[in-house]
Structure formats: C-alpha cells, structure tokens
N, C-alpha and C positions, 0 to 999 in steps of 0.2 A: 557305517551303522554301528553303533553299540554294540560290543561282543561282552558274553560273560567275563570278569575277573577278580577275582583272589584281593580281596581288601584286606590291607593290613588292620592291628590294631587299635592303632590312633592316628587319626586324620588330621592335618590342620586347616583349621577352619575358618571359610570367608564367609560373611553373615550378608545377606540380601534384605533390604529395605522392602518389606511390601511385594515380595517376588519369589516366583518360587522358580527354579528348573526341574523340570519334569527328566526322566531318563532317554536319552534319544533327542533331546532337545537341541539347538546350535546358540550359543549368547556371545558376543561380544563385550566386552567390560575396557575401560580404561582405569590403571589403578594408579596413584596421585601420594595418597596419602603413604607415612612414615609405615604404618603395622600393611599397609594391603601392599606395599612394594617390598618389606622385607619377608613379607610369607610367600612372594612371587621367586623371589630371588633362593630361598631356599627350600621350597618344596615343587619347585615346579622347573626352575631354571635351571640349578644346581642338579640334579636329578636325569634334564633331560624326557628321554619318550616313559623314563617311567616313574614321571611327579604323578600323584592323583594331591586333592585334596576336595574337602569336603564342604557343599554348599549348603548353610543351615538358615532358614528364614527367619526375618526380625518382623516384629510386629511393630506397629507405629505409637507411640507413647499414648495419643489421643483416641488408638481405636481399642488398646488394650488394660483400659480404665471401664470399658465393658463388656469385652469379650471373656468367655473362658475357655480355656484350653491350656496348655504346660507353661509354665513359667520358669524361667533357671533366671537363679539369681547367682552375683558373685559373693564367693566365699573372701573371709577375713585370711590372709597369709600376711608370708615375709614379702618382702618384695623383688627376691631375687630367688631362681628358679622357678616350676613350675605351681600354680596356685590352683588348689581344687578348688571347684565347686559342687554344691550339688541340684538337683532336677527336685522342683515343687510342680505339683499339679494343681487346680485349682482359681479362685475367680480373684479381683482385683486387692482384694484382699492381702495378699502377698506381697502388695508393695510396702505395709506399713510395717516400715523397717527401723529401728532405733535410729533416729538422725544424729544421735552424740557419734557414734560410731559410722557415721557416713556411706553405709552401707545403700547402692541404687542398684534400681531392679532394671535389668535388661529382659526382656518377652523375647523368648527363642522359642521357637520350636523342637520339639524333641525330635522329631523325622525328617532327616534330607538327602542328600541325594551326591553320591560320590560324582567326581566328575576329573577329566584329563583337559591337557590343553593342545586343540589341535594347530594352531599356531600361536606363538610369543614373539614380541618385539619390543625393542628396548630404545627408551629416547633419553635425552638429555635436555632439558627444557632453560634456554639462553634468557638473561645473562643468570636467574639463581644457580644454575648448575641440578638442578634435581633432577633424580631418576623416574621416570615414568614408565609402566610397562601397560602395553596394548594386547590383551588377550584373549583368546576364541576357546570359549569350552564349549564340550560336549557332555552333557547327563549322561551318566552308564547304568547305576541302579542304587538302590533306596540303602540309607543304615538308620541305626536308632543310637542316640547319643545317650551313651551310659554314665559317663561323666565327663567336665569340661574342666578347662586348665587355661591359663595361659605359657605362654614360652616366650619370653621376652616382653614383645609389644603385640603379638597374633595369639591368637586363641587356635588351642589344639582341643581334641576331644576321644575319649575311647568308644569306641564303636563295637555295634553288633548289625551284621549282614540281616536284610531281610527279604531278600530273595529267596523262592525256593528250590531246593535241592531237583536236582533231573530226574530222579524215580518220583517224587511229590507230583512236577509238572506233569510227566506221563500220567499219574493217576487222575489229575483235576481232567487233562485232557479227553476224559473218556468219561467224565458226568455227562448226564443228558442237560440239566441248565447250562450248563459252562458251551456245549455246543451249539444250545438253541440260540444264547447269547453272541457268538459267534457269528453266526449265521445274522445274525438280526444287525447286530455293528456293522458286517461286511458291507449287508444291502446299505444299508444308510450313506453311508462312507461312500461305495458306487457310484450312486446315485450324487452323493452332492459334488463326487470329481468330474462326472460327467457336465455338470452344470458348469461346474467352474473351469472345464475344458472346453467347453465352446463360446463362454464370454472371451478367455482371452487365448482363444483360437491356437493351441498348443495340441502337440501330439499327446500320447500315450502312454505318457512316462513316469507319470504321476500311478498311473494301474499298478505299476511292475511292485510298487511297496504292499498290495492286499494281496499278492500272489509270492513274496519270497520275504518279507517280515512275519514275524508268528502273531497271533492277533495283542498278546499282551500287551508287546511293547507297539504295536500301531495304534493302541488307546492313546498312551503316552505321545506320542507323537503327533496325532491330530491334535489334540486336547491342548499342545501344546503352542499351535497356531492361532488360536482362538483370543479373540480377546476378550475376558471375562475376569470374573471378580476376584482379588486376595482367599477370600473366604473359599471359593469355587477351589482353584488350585491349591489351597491346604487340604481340602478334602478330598480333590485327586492324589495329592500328594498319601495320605493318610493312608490310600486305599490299596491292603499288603494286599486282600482276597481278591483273584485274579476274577470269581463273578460278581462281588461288589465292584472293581475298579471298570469292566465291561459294560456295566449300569448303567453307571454314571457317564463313560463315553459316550454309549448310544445317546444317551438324555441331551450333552452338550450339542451333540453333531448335526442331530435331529432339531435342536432350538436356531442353530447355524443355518441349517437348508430350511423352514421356512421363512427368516427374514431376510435369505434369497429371492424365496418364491414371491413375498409379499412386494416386496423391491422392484421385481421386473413387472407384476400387475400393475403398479404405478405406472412404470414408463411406458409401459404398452396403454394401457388408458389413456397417455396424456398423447402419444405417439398418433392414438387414431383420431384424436379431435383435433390436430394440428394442419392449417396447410401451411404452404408455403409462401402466402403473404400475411402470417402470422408466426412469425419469428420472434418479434418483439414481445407474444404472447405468452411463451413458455413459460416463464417462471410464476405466473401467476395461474395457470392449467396445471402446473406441478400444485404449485399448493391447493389448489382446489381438489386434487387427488387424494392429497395425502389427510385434508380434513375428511374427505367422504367415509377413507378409510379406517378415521379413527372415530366418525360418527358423528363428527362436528361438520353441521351445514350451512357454518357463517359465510356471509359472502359480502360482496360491495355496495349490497342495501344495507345491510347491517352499519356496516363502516362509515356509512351517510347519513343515517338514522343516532347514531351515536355523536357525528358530528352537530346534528341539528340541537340536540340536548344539549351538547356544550354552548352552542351558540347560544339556544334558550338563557340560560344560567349565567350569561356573560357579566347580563345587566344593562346592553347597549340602548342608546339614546333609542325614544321611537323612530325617529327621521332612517336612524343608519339602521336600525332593525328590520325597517322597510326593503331599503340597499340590498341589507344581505338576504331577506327573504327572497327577493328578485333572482338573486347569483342563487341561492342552493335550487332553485326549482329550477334554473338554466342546467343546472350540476346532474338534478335527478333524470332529465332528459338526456342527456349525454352518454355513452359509451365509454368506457376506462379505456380503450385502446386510442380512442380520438383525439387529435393532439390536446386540444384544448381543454382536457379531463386534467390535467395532472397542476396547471397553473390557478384553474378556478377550485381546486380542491386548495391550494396551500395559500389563496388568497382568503379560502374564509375561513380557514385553519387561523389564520393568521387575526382574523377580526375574531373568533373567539376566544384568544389567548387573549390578547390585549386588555389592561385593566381599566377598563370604561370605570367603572364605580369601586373598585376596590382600592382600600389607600390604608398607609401605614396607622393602627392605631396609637394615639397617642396617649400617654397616660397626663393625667395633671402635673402641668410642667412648676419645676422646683427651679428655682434661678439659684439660691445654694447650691444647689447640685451640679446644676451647669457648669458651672465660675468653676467650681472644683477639679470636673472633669475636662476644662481644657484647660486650666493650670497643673493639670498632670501631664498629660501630654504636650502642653510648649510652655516655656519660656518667657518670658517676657512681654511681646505682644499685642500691650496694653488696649491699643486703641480698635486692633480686630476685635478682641471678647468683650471689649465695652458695646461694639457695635453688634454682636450677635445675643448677648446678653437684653441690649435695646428691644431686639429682635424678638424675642423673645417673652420681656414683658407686653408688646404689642398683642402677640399670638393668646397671653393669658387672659387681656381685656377683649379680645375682640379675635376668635377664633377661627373665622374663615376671612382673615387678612390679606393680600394678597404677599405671596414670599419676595424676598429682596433681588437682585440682581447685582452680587456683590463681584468686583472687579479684584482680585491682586496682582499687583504690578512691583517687581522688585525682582533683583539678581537671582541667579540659581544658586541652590541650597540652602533659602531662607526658610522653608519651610512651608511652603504656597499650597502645595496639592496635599500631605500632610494636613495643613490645618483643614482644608478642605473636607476630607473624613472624619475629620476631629468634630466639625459641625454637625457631620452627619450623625455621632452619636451621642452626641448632646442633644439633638432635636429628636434621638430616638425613632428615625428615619435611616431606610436605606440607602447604600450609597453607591453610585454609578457613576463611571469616568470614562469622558471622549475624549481622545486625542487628536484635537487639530492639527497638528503638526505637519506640514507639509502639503496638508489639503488643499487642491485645483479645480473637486469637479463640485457643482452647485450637490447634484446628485448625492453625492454623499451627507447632505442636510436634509432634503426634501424627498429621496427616493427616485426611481427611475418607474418613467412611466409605465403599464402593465403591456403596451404593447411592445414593445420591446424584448428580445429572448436574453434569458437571464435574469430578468428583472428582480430589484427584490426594495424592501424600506431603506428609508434612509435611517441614520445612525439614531437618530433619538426616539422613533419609534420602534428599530431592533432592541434598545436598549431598556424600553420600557418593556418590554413584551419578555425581557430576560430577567429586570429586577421584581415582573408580576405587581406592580402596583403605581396610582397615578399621583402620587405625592414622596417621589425620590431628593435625593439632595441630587443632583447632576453636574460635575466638572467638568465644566468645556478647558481641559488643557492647550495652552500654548494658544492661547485664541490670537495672539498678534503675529504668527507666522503660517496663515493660510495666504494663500497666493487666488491667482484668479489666469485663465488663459480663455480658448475657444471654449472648452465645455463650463463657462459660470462662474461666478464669483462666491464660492461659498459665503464671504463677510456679508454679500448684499444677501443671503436667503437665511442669515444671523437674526436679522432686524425683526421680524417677523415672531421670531422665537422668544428673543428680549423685551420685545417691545409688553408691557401687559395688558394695553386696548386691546391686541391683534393676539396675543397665544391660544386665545380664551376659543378660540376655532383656526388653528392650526393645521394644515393640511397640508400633505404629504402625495408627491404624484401619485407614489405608488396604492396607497391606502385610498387615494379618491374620496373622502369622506374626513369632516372635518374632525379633529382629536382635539381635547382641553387639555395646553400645558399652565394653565396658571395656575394648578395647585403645586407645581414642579419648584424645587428651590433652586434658582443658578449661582453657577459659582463660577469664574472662570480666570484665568492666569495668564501672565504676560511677563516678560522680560522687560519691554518698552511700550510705550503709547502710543509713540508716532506713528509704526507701521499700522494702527486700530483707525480704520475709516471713522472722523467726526460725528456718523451719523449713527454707528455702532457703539461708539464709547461714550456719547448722549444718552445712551439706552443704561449705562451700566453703571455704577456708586465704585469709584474708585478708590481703593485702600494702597497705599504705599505701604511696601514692606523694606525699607534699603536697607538691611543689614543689622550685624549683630556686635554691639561693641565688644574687647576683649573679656571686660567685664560678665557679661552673658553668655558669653563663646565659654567662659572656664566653669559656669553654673550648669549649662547645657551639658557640658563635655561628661560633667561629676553626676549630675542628675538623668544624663538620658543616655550619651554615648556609649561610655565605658560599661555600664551595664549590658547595652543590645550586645557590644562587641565582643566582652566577654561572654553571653552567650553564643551568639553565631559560634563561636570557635572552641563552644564545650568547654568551657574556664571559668573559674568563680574565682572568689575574692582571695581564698587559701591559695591559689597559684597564680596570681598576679595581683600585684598591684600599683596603682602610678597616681602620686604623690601631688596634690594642687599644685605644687611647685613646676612638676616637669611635666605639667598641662600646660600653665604658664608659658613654661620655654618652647613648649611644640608652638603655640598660637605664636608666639611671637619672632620664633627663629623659622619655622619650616613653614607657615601659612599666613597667608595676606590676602584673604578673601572675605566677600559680603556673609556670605554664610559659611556652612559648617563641614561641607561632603570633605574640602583635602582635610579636616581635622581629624573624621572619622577616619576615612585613609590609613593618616599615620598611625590614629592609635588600632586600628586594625592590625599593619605590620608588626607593632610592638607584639600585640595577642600572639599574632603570629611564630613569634619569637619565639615569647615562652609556651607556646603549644609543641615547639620543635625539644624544646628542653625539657617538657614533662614526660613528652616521649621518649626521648634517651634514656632517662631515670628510668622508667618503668622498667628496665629489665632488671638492675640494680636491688630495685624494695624488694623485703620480703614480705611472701601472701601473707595475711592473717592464718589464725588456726580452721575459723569456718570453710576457709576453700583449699585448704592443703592438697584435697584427694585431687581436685579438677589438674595437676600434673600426672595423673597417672596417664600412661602408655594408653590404657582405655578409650579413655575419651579421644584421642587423638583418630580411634577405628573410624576409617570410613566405609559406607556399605554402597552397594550397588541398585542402583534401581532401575533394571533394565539393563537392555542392551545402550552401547553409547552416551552414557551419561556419566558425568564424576561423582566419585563418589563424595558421600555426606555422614558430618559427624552422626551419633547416636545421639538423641537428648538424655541430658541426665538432671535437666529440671532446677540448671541452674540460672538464678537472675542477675543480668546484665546488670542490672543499678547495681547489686552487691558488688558485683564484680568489680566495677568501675574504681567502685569507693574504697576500696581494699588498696587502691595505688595510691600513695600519697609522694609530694616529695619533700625531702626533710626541713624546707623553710619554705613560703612564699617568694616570688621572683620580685624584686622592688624595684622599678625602673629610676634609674640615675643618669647624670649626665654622659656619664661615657655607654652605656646603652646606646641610649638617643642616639651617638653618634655612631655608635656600631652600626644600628640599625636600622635610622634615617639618615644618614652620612653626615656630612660637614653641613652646620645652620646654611638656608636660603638666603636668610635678608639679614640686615646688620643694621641697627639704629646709626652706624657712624655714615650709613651709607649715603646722606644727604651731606653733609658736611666733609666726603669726601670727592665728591660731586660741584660741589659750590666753592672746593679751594680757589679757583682761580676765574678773575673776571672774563664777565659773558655769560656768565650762568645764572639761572634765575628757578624757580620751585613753583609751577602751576598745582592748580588740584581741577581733576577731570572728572565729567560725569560716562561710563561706562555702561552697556549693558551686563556687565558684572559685579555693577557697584563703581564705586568713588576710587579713584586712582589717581597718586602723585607721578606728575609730568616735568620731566626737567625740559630747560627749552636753552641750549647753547647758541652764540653768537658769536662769529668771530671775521675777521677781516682779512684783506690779502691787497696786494697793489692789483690794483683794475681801473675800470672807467664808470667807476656810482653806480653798480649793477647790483641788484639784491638777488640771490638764488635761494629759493627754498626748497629743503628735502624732508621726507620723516613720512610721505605716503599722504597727502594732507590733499583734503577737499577744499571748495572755493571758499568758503567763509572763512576758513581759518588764511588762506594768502591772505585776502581781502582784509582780513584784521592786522597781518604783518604789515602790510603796504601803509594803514590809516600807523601802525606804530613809529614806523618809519619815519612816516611825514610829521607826526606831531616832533621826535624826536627833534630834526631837521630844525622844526621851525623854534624849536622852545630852546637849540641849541647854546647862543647867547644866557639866555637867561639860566638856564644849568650850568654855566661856566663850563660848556662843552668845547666853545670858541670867544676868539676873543671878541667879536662884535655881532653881528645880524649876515656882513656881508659876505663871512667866510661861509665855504660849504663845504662842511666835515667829511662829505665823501668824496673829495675833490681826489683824485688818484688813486682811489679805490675801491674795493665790492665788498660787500658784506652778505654773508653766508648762515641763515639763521637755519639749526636743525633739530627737530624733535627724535629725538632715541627712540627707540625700537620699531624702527622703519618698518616693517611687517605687518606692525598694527594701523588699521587708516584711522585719520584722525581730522576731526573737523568740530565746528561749532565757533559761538563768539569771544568764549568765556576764557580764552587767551590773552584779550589784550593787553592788561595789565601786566601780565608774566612777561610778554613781545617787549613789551616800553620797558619795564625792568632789565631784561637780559640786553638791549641795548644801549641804555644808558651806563649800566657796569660797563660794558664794553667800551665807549667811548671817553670813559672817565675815569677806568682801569682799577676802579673801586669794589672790592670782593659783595655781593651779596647775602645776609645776614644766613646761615644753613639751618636754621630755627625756624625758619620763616616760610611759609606758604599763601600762596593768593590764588584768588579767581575775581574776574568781573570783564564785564565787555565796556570798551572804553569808545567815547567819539574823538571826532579831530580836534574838538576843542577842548577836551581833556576831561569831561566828564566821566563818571563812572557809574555803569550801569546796573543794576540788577540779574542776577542770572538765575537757571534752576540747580535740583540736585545739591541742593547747601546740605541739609545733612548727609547725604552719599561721601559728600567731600570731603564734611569734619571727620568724621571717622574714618574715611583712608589717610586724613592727616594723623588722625590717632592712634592710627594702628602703626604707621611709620616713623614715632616718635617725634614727631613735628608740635611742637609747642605755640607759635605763635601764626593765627591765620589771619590771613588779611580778606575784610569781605566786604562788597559794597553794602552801603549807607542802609539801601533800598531792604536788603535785604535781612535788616536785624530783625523784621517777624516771624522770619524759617527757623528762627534757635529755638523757638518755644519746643520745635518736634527732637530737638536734640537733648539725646540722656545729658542729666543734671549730672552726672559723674564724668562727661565726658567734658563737659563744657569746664566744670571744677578743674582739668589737667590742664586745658589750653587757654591763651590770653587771646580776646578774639577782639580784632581792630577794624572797623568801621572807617570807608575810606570815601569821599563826595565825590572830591577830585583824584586829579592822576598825583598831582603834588603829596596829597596826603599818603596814597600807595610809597611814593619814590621815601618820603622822609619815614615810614616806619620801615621799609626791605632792609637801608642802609645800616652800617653801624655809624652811628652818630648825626644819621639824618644827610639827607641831601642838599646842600647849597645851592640857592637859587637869588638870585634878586630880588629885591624889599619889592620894586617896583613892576614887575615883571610886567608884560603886555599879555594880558590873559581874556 
C-alpha cells in the first residue's frame, strides 16, 4: 500500500491519454516509443527503488475543443536544454495560437499524481533491435504542476505536494462531517464487498482494507476499480478536500451497488421462470427481463405485427399475398420455442424483402451519353456498344421491352464482366454478379426445398433480395463451367431463367411462389461454347470478344492501365512515367496474350519499382518550412491509455495529404530499356523466334484456336530407319491423329506428283517411321484445323525444302486435298500478329471472317486464300512447290 513521501521538486513526466491514476491505484503500461523509454531509462531505471515520476492526464484533442478546465500549452525556446512553458486556464479558446509560428496546444491537466515503479523489465524487440520497457506503477499522492519543461525528448515539471500535513489530517479527522462521511463510505463499501464476496465465493480478505487503510486513501482505491467516465476521474482526481473527495466516493460506490442489485433481479426473475426443458429459452426470458425493467413491454406480437406491415407495403402480387397471408396466421398460431417458428418467420421475412414491384428508376435515356460512358470505360469494342446502344434505342421507343440476354464469349482479360457493369451503368441500373464457376448442384439456381433443414434461395432470388429491386443488370459469370453430377444440372435449371416465355413466373423451390425475372437484364460469360449445352446457348445472343490487337493493348495501357496502376500503388505522373515506346516493348517482348491482365502485371512491377525508390528518397528531401516543427522530439510522445496498451502519438492536427506532398523526388522515374530489364528480366518472345524454329526442314507454322485466344503451333516432323510406322506425341486428341494419318496418306499418294518419288510405285516410307510432334507437350491439343500445317511439315520433310518462317496456316484438309473452312480466324490473325508472322495462309471458305478483323491488322499482314492443298504447298515454300502439269488429282 501507498506510504507517505517527500517529493522532490521536479518530476518527469509521463502524460496518460484519457486516463487518470488515482493514489493507491496498481497500472501496468508498455513503453515503445523514443521519449516514454528514455524517461524509463533515466528516472526510473537509473535510480532504481527510488525513481518516482509523475503521471499527468492528456485530454483528447476532440473532447477538448469543448471542455473547460487548464490548458498548458508549449512555450517558444531553443531547442536544446530545458524549455519552459507556462499553465493557461480557461475554454477552447487557447488553442488559437499564431500558426506562422507553429505553436500547438497540448490539454494537460494541472493535477496528477506522483507514482513509483513496482516492477521494471526490459526487452529488446528482434530484428529492429529496440528497447521496450514493461512497467507496474503504483499512485502514491497528488501534486500540482507549477511549470513544465521538456529535457531532451520527455517532459519534466516543477511541482507542489498537495497532501496534507499530519497535524491538518488530525484536525479534519475530528469534524463531525468528515466523520459522518466516514461512516457513510464505510457502510457502502461493506455492503458492496459483501456482495461481491459471495458472487465469487472468496474469503475475507478484501474486509482487512476498511479496517487497516485510513478512509482517504480507500476513496482512491475503490474509485479506482470502477469503471467510469474521463470526466468522473478528473474530478476525483481534483478532489484535494478530503470531505469533498469522500462525497463523491460514497456517490461512485453507491451507483456501483445498485447496478449489482439491479443485475441479480434480472437473473433471479429469469431464474424463476426457467425449467428445465427450457434451456433453449433463456436468452430470450433474459431480454424479456431486462425490457420489463426498463419499461419496454415489446414482445413477439409486436415483432409479428411489424412483420405483417412490411409484408403489407411489399406490393406482392394478389395470388402470393394470399400465400403469405396463409403462412403469417400459421406463424401467429405458433409458439417462438416451436421448431417450426424460427423457418416460417425467415420464410416470410424473406417474401417481404423481395422487390415484387420495386424497380430501378430510369431517367430519359441519352444514347450520347451512353456511347460516351462506355467509351470511357473500354476500348475499342465496337460491335458490344453498337449492340447495347441498339438496346437501348429500343427501350427509348418502346419502354417495357423485354431486356436482352446477351452472351460473351472470349479469352480472359478481354474485358467480359467489366463491360458487364459498364452496362449496368449506362442503363442506370443496378448491378449484381453470380459466379457459376464450378457449380454442381441444380439447388444453387432454384433454392432448396423448405423441407429440408438449412434450406435457404437460390442464388438469383438471394441476389435480388440484396440488390432490393426487380430490374438489375445480373452477370451469370463463367456460365460454360458449371458441371452437373447426382444433385442436378444447374445448365438444365438455366433454361428457364433465359428463356423469356418462361422467366415471366419463375419459381424457386424454396420461395414456392412464382417471381417475374423478365424485367432482369442478363448478361453472362464464357471462355468457350462448346462446354454451353445447345439448348442453353439457343437461349442467349452471342457476342465474341477474342482479343485486343497491339494496336488497342497500347491505347488501353496509356488510357486505362497506367493510371488504375499508378493509383493502386499511391504514384502519379511526377514519380513515374513509361513512354508509348516501352508500352510497346512490354506488349511485344514480355506478353502474348488475348487480353490485357499480364500487361497490367508488368506495368504494376514497374509502379512497384519506383514506389521502392520514392521511398529511399524520402529520407533524403528536405521538409518544407510549413512542417519543420512535426520533427520535434514532441510529437514523437506517446501516452498511455490504460493498463496494457501501446502507447499513441498526441495529435497535433497535422494533414496527412500535406504531409505526403512535402516529399517530392528530385526528377520523375522514366522507365527505359534497361529498367524493363532490371525489372521484368530478359524479353519472353522474340519475333526471330519463328524463323529460328523453321531453320531446318520438317517444320511448319500452324495458328490454333485456344481457350485463351489464338496461338501459333509449330508442328516438327522427322524420320528415323523403321518399318512405315508414324508415332505421334504433343498430348493430342483423336481428331487431331486422325488429321495426321488423312496427312500422311494424301502425302503418300500425291508422292510422285510432288517429285517426292520417282514414280507411283515407290513407297517413301519404305525403311522407315516418321515421327510428327507438336511442342509443349503439357498442353493437350486437338481439333481439325492442322491439316494443312500436317501436309506442310511433311512434305518439307520429304523434300528437305525449308518452310517459308513468315508464313502461317490453318484449315482442315480431306484425302483428296481439299481445303476446308475452320473457326476462330480472327483469334488466329492476331496471335499471328502479335508474333510477327506476316503472311497467313486461310481457306478459300473463309475470306467472310476478315470483315470482323481490325483494318490495321489486316493492313500488316498479306492474307492468301488456299481451295486446294496445292495452293497451301505453293505459297509455304520459297519459290513454290513443284508438282506435275498433269498431276492425277
């Protein structure tokens, strides 16, 4: 316990956030910061059993902008040795301090409370190496701060004791208040240990402090256990008159014992209404308690009655109004304990949420405005915003239209679910997005039926019930990779949804009552077709997206990327910038994709870069004049708040943006080629990379349709002595063998006439095997649209004639040499484009797919139209293939 002692005359002083210690009190603190570990280190550690220092309360910036009571501001000095200040009293007023001279107001309190440390410990916090100290004070008694100072980075203070002297106390002790007082705190105090001795069933021990403490300091000590307001403890704190400070005890202790007393009348009321096959009951016997006791006699009629007004107000159809009238009168029958109370309550919870008639309003649609706002947000596009713009002039003639059910289909990172909110805020509709992706069970389309435990909607009626209204734009994501097993084919419980004879009463097991999705706009996305069941992708208006020429990728990059990026990573244009140029060289050395995600990627890493170098720099700049002070030792104070907590700077009211902007660094970072290479390493691709590929015969240059987009296929052939065996490898499904074998044989038979042999009856594979392999074995690969590339790589092969490396083909070929049409022709040109391939070779069939190919792209490349296989063979070669005037064809 606290004994009297002899206080020096200046203290150094640790400042408490919103806290006070009362004398007699026990606190724990962690100290962290530079000023609370060097005033540990020197008035408490150095020192030993006889550090005192002094705990002086801070008030919080925002509560003392209305409080009044002392203010001490800091005084103007040097900045080395001690720095007075002096003590203002008075309201908010005192903060308005000359700002040229930067003078800020810290709110102390003039009275606190000296205090020792009854234990210290010392850490070293791994790997920065900092000192931390762990420390146990105890309050001893009150001083008043006659002036303040700092010493170094810790604030010291001259003090005056206000305790009173031992002849003073004998005399207060023999007032008749001061003893009535006495007497009055005792009982109280008694009385609330006795309480709180038989809740947690403890001896006697707690007594021994109202019989060998003097009553003073047992004010401070209960007073001190309590938990109550800043404001309450400054005014015990305040309180030097030992029968004002006795007051206010009894007042505390006395407000403590009855919301004891009130506490256990709850639980004993709720105790005696309780059995024992109502367990499950309590918590809601408790709050029936605790409303009676506060005068509030709401109960579970209420709660039903509030529900039926929602329902009223919903707006639901008459039929389902019916429905749900049936379930609440089932509802108001019912018992809250009964199982079946807690499923029919969130079943018609659920029908008055739901927006039967509420729908986005629309203002008079602007098609200028539209066209604008998704030419802001994407790119290029053309033929999605012609087709939503359509959309749209439809809606302005004829306003309850039914909405579209628009399909995108194209690689990742073209921009799919993007544009998808993009429409949403062009139509000035809300926007909601499902994620089919991986979905198995029907359930998750249509709800699980109500018998069922757990049950709950299915996704597009949770979904509406979240966006509050029956005219959303709604993304069905990833719709071509739902699956289907025992529990349902979510694609087959699609159709229904797509379809717009049948949305129009849509029903949901769980909801049991049909819903209108035809005012809903769909939207929905795909990588591929094929996995899209016929009877699903009948339902839907398919947009292909395949991709973005370099051309677009470097418009994208300058108009949409490099902005998000230098955002995300707190950068603007003054500390980065990257040059059309070495956009250019990212697209075309480090990325070879339909879309754009590894473009942002890289230019991310770049951001990344110079965000690491703007931070180096910053230690470097010097502050401006505006923030000079914010170095001072000051601000660096951290206070305590409570026991166990770190401490925290004081505010001094300074703004973060200022701050920011104060650091500059002395040029912009301009990304160049040796960057690039620092930072994205050595280029990925190499335009020689076909023409190092195609040195030597057997080689041939397919172009492939990917779920990522268009990809160039190289297809090697080569021979070995065996017995006319063809092995194929490369990870390849049956249509694509089946295309090598028809390669083969045409090869075979047109040998002669290719001057492959010298007549009809030679057989070129007479002695040996040949071996056709497609590169990057990992990936599987199939389809028809090899053939032509097959015949190519073995005809080089047999004829030992190199393959033009300019040159790229696709088409599916028959035995008799035809050449057939395929899909995917734009996917193709542009991954021939993007790989430097200049000249492609495409069936006949297929010159009405160029119209959908950018004019700029088709301007780089020389595009050759092939009927036959002859015509493919005489443009691959340099200088054409040799064959017979007369050939048997």
């Amino acid at each position: 316990m606290a004994e009297s002692v002899e206080l020096p005359s200046r203290l150094g002083i640790l400042p408490f956030r919103n806290k006070v210690l009362l004398p007699g009190a026990i606190i724990r603190i962690r100290c962290t910061s530079p000023s609370s570990v060097k005033l540990v280190e020197q008035e408490l550690w150095q020192r030993e059993e006889k550090g005192l220092i002094g705990i002086l309360p801070v008030r919080d910036a925002a509560e003392s902008t209305t409080a009044v009571g002392p203010v001490l501001s800091q005084g103007v000095g040097s900045d080395s040795g001690e720095r007075s200040s002096r003590i203002q009293v008075g309201t908010s007023d005192s903060q308005r301090l000359d700002v040229k001279n930067q003078q800020e107001i810290i709110h102390w309190h003039t009275r606190g409370v000296a205090a020792r440390a009854l234990h210290l410990s010392r850490g070293v916090e791994k790997p920065s190496g900092r000192v931390t100290y762990i420390v146990v004070l105890e309050g001893l008694c009150r001083f008043s701060v006659q002036e303040l100072s700092t010493r170094g980075t810790y604030y010291t203070a001259r003090i005056s004791p206000l305790e009173m002297t031992k002849a003073d106390m004998e005399q207060v002790e023999q007032d008749p208040d001061f003893i009535t007082l006495s007497r009055q705190f005792k009982a109280t105090a008694t009385e609330l240990i006795s309480i709180l001795e038989q809740k947690q069933k403890t001896g006697g021990r707690t007594k021994v402090l109202l019989e060998t403490v003097p009553v003073h300091k047992l004010a401070d000590i209960f007073v001190a256990s309590f938990e109550i307001s800043f404001e309450e403890q400054l005014s015990m704190l305040d309180s030097v008159d030992l029968k004002v400070r006795l007051s206010k005890a009894t007042e505390l202790v006395d407000r403590h014992l009855q919301s004891i007393r009130v506490a256990e009348k709850i639980t004993q009321k709720v105790e005696g209404q309780l059995s024992k096959s109502q367990k499950e009951f309590l918590l809601r016997q408790q709050m029936r308690a605790i409303k009676e006791e506060l005068g509030d006699n709401d109960d579970d009629e209420d709660d039903v009655a509030a529900l039926e007004r929602k329902m009223q107000s919903a707006g639901m159809p008459s039929n389902i109004w019916k429905h749900a009238q049936r379930e609440l009168r089932r509802l108001k029958k019912m018992q809250p304990q009964q199982p079946g109370y807690n499923s029919s309550r969130v079943y018609l919870e659920l029908l008055a949420d739901l927006p039967w008639q509420k729908a986005t309003e629309e203002n008079e649609l602007d098609l200028k405005a539209a066209k604008e706002h998704l030419d802001s947000d994407h790119y290029g596009l053309h033929k999605v915003k012609q087709r939503i713009i359509e959309y749209l002039a439809v809606r302005k003639l004829k306003p309850d239209a039914r909405g579209p059910v628009l399909c995108f289909v194209g690689p990742p990172g073209v921009g799919k679910t993007s544009l998808a909110s993009s429409i949403a805020a062009a139509l000035g509709r809300k926007f909601m997005r499902i994620s089919l992706g991986g979905v198995k069970d029907e359930a998750d389309i249509r709800g699980h039926r109500r018998t069922y435990i757990g049950s709950m909607p299915g996704r597009l009626i949770d979904g509406l019930k979240r966006v509050a209204v029956c005219n959303p734009v709604m993304l069905l994501d990833e719709i071509d990779k739902t699956g289907s097993d025992v529990r349902g084919d979510p694609a087959s419980a699609l159709l229904e949804v797509l379809d717009p004879e049948q949305n129009k009463t849509f029903n949901d097991h769980y909801l049991n009552v049909p819903f209108d999705l035809s005012k809903v706009v769909f939207v929905a996305t795909a990588n591929r077709v094929q996995p899209i069941p016929p009877a699903l992708l009948d339902r839907m208006e398919v947009i292909e997206l395949p991709g973005y020429t370099p051309e677009e990728k470097l418009k994208i990059a300058m108009r949409h990327l490099i902005p998000r990026v230098l955002d995300q990573h707190g950068l603007s244009s003054e500390f980065l910038q990257i040059p059309e140029d070495m956009v250019k060289l990212v697209i075309q050395r480090y990325t070879r994709e339909a879309g754009v995600r590894n473009l942002e990627r890289n230019l991310a890493a770049l951001a990344r870069a110079a965000a690491v170098r703007v931070t180096e720099q910053e230690q470097a700049v010097p502050l401006s004049k505006d923030v000079h002070q914010l170095t001072s030792p000051l601000l660096e104070n951290r206070l305590a708040d409570g026991g166990e907590v770190e401490m925290e700077v004081i505010p001094m009211a300074v703004n973060n943006h200022e701050l920011s902007n104060t650091f500059r660094i002395a040029s912009p970072l301009v990304v160049d080629e040796a960057m690039l290479e620092k930072v994205l390493g050595p280029p990925r691709f190499d335009d020689k990379e076909a023409a190092e590929r195609v040195a030597t015969p057997g080689v041939s240059v397919g172009l492939v349709w990917t779920t990522f987009g268009g990809e160039v296929q190289f297809v090697e052939a080569t021979s070995m002595v065996g017995t006319g065996e063809l092995h194929l490898t490369g990870q390849l499904g049956d249509v694509i063998k089946e295309s090598a074998q028809i390669a083969l044989t045409w090869v075979r038979a047109r040998a002669a006439d290719l001057k492959l042999a010298a007549s009809d009856e030679i057989n070129i594979l007479e002695g040996r095997d040949i071996h056709i392999h497609f590169p990057a074995g990992a990936v599987p690969k199939d389809g028809p649209s090899a053939g032509v590339t097959l015949v190519t790589a073995l005809v080089s092969l047999f004829s030992q004639k190199r393959v033009r490396a300019d040159t790229a083909m696709t088409g599916e070929m028959t035995l008799r040499g035809l050449v057939l049409p395929v899909g995917g022709v734009k996917d193709k040109i542009l991954a021939a484009h993007r790989c430097g391939i200049t000249r492609v070779i495409l069936p006949e069939r297929n010159l009405k797919d160029l119209v959908e190919v950018p004019a700029a792209v088709l301007a780089s490349l020389e595009i050759l139209l092939a009927k036959r296989m002859e015509d493919v063979l005489d443009q691959a070669f340099e200088g054409g293939c040799p064959w017979r005037q007369h050939s048997k064809l």
